[in-house]
C-alpha positions in Angstrom: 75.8 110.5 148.7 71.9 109.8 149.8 69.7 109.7 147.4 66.0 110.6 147.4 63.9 107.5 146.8 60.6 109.2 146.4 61.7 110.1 143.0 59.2 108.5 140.1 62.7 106.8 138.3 62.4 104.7 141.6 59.0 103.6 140.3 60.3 102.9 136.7 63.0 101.0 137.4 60.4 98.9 139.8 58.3 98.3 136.7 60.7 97.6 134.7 61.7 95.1 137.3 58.4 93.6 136.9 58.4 93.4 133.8 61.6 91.8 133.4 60.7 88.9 135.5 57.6 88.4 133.4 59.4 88.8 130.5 61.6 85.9 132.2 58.4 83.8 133.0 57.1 84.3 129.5 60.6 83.0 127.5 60.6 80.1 130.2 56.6 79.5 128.9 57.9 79.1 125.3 61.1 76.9 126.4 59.5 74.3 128.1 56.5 74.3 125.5 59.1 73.9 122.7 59.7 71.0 120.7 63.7 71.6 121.7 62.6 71.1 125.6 60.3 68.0 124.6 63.0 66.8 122.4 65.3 66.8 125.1 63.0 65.4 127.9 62.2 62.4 125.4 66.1 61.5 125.0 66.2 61.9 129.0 63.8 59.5 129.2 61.3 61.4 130.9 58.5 60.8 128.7 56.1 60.6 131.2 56.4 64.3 131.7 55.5 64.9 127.8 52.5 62.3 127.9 50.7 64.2 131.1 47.5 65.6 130.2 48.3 69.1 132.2 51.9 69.6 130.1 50.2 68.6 126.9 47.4 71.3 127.9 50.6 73.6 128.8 52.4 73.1 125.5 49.2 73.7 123.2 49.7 77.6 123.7 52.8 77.4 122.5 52.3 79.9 119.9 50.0 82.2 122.3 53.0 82.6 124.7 54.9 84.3 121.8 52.6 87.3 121.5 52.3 87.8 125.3 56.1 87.5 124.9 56.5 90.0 122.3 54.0 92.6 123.7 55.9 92.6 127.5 59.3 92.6 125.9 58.5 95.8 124.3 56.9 97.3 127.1 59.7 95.7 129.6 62.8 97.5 127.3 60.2 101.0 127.0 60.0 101.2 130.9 63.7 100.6 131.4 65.1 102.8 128.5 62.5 105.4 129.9 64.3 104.6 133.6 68.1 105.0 131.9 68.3 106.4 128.8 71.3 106.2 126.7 73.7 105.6 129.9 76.2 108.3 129.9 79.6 108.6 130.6 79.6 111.0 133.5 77.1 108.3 135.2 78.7 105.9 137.9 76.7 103.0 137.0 77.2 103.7 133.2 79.1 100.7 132.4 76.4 98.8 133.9 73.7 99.7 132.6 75.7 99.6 129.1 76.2 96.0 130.1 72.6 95.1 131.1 71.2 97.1 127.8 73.7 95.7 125.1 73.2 91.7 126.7 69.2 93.1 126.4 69.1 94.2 122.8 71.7 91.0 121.6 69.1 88.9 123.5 65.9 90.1 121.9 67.8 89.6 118.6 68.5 86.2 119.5 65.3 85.7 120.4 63.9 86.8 116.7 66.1 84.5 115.4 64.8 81.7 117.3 60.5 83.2 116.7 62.0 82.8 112.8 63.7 79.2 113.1 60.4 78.6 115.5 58.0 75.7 113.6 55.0 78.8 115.3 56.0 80.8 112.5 54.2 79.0 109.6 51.1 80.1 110.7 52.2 83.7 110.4 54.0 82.7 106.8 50.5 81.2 105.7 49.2 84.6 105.2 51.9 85.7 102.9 52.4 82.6 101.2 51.4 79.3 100.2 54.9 77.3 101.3 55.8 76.6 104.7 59.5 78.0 106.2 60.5 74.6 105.8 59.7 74.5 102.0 61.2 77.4 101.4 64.5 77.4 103.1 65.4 73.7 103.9 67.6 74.1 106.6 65.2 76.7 108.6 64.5 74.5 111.8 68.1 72.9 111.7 69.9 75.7 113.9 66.9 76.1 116.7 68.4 74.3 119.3 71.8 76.2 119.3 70.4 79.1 119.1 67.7 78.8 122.7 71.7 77.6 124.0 72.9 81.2 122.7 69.7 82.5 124.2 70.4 81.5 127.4 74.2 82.7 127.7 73.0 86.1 127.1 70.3 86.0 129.5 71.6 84.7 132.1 74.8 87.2 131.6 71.8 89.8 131.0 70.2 88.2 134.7 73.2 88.7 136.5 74.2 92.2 135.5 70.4 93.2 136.5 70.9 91.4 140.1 74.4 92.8 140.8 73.0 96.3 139.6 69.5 96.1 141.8 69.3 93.0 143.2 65.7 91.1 143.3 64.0 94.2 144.1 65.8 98.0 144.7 65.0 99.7 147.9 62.9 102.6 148.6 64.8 104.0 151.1 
């Protein structure tokens, strides 16, 4: 079968492409700028890492690389449910694409519940109330390391059904 590549789904799956690997830089951004990563760097006695000047620059927008995370998440899954759809059954590459949007959605989920166990999310609580996260549920921060471990199973299971689907970049013809 040959298909016609100057179709505009060539263009969407291309942007949502894009925007994956954004949405890839971005979640990187907030790892390494996370207390988990500097945690982690400390006990691997790289601490001259955590003490330069440009990191500590780096890890002050901690909390900014959320929103830009957020906003190109949404706009990465929009573009690439506009490309697919609902994959249906009488598609080839159905179970695929089933594959790369189910690893997708449990990912974003998993990625809320690390925003929520996030120490970034008292600022957003300080509107509502007067009590941080970690005054109101005790154990809020204690599971935020297991879950960025969860995070990255399903992303990189999320990764590889993207490359073996498209590769780095599809073709135009």
């Amino acid at each position: 079968m040959h298909m016609n590549f100057n179709q505009p789904w060539v263009y969407d799956e291309r942007i949502a492409i894009i925007l994956g690997w954004v949405t890839l830089i971005l979640a990187l951004s907030i790892f390494f700028s996370c207390r988990t990563f500097v945690g982690f760097m400390k006990k691997s006695g790289w601490v001259k890492i955590v003490d330069n000047p440009i990191y500590s620059k780096f890890y002050s927008y901690h909390g900014a690389y959320w929103w830009f995370f957020i906003i190109v998440l949404t706009i990465h899954f929009l573009t690439a449910f506009a490309h697919v759809g609902i994959p249906q059954s009488g598609d080839p590459d159905s179970p695929i694409h089933w594959g790369i949007l189910l690893t997708g959605l449990v990912g974003a989920f998993v990625y809320a519940a690390i925003y929520f166990s996030c120490r970034s999310i008292g600022t957003l609580w300080g509107f509502f109330t007067d009590k941080g996260p970690a005054q109101l549920y005790p154990s809020f921060f204690k599971s935020h390391n297991a879950v960025w471990f969860l995070f990255g199973i399903i992303i990189f299971i999320h990764l590889v059904l993207a490359l073996i689907h498209v590769g780095v970049w599809p073709p135009l013809g």
